[in-house]
Residue, then its C-alpha position, 0 to 999 in steps of 0.5 A: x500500500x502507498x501512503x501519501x498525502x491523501x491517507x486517511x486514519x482509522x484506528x482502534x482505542x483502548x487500553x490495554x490495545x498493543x495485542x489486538x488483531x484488528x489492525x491485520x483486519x482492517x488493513x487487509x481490507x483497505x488494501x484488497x478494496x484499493x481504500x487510501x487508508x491505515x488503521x492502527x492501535x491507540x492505547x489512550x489514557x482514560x484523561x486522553x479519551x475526550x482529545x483522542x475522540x476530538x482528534x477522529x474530526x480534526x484529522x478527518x478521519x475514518x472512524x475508530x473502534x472502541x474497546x474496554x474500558x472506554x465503550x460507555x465512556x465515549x458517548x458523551x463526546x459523540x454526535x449522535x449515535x444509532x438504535x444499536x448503542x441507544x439499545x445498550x448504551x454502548x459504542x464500539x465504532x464510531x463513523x465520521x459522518x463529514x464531521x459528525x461523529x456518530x457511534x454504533x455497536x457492531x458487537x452484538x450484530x457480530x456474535x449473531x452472524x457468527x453463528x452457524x446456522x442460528x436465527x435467534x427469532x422466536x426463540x429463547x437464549x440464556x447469556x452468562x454475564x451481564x457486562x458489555x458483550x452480554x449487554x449487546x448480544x441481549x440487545x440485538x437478540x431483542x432487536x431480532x426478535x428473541x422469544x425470552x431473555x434468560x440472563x444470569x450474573x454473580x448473587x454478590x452484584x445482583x442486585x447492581x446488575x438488576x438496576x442495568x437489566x431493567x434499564x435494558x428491557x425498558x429500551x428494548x421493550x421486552x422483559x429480561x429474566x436475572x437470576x443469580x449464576x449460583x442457583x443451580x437449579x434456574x440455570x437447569x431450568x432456563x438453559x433446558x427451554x433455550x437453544x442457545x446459551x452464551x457465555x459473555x463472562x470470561x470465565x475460562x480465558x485461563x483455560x482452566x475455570x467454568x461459569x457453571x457446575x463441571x457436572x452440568x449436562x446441556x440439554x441435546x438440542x442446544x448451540x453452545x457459545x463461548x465470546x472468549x478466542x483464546x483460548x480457542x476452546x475454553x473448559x466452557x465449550x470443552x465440556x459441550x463438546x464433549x457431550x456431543x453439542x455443537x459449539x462456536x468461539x468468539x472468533x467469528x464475532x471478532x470477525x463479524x463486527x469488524x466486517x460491520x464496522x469496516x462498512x459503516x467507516x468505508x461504505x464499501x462491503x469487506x471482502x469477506x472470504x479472503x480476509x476470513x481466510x488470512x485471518x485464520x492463517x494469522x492466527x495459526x502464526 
């Protein structure tokens, strides 16, 4: 790719930031769609947040991602933002609309188009955690019409995430069911009425914790999810597949909500199967 005087910025905004894969995402992209333009990785202070977000019109640039712990934090320096960070009150892109900067959030559209054959309409889910990224997959099962919302947080902040969740049900106008992750038998309960059940909680990144009981048997019919990428099969998804259930990482959200980011800031459609594919080679490195 040459840079020259016409180069515009984009770039992704966090801290800590230096380990993400987007930047090999997005400049992949660039380069296979012939855009002038170079996305690289901000690792800003929380004092920073406010000039870094001005810095998106001054330099006129593209746009920016938006990761922890900065999602909630930037809306209060926006423009405007659309249905999807309305929903959750979260922004993970932020699109310079010729100097207005208007925020999104591709996270939840990202983990539903990652799922392997799964329309979450009419049916009912169970999400583990009630964070950002659980935050958003409620939201966009709501917007894409999910019958039930099982939700399950800690019993020690229950009753913090209980003032979030009804806060979230009344923007999406449907209810949202918390119960505490240490009730065995409601997690029984709810994950046998869903087919699919979702854990946005972390949990198992070490490769070695489970969110729920090690003896838990999912029910047959069940897609099991786990947001975590590395490892690429968490205890979490381990013990599904061992049980014979299919199960997805959150690779393929990763991917998804980049895909959908890259559009919002370009306005032209990634080309999915190429960067898919160099994507898994990366990884493989």
């Amino acid at each position: 790719m040459k840079i020259d005087g016409h180069t515009r910025l984009a770039a992704v905004i966090a801290k800590p930031i230096k380990h993400s894969i987007s930047p090999f995402i997005h400049n992949l992209a660039y380069d296979l769609t012939e855009i002038n333009a170079v996305y690289v990785a901000w690792e800003i202070d929380r004092e920073d947040l406010q000039q870094s977000i001005e810095n998106i019109r001054r330099y006129d640039m593209l746009g920016a991602n938006i990761s922890m712990p900065y999602k909630q934090e930037v809306l209060q320096y926006l423009d405007g933002i659309d249905q999807s960070a309305q929903l959750i009150d979260s922004v993970n892109t932020i699109v310079n609309q010729n100097g207005s900067l208007i925020g999104y959030n591709t996270d939840g559209y990202g983990f539903f188009r990652s799922l392997p054959d799964f329309d979450v309409k009419d049916k009912t889910i169970t999400v583990l955690g009630a964070g950002g990224a659980a935050s958003a997959i409620i939201g966009q099962a709501a917007i894409e019409g999910a019958a039930k919302i099982h939700a399950f947080d800690r019993s020690l902040i229950l009753e913090q995430t209980k003032v979030k969740i009804d806060q979230l049900a009344s923007r999406v106008g449907q209810d949202i069911f918390l119960h505490s992750v240490e009730d065995e038998e409601a997690l029984k309960t709810s994950i046998a009425q869903s087919a699919l059940v979702v854990n946005a909680t972390g949990v198992g990144m070490d490769g070695k914790s489970l969110p729920i009981p090690s003896q838990f048997v999912f029910p047959e019919h069940i897609l099991v999810a786990d947001l975590t990428y590395n490892p690429a099969e968490t205890p979490f998804l381990r013990l599904a597949r061992e049980q014979g259930l299919q199960t997805t990482n959150g690779f393929g959200m990763l991917f998804h909500q980049a895909k959908k980011a890259f559009e919002l800031m370009t306005g032209k459609t990634m080309p999915s199967e190429e960067v898919w594919a160099s994507l898994l080679e990366e990884i493989k490195k």
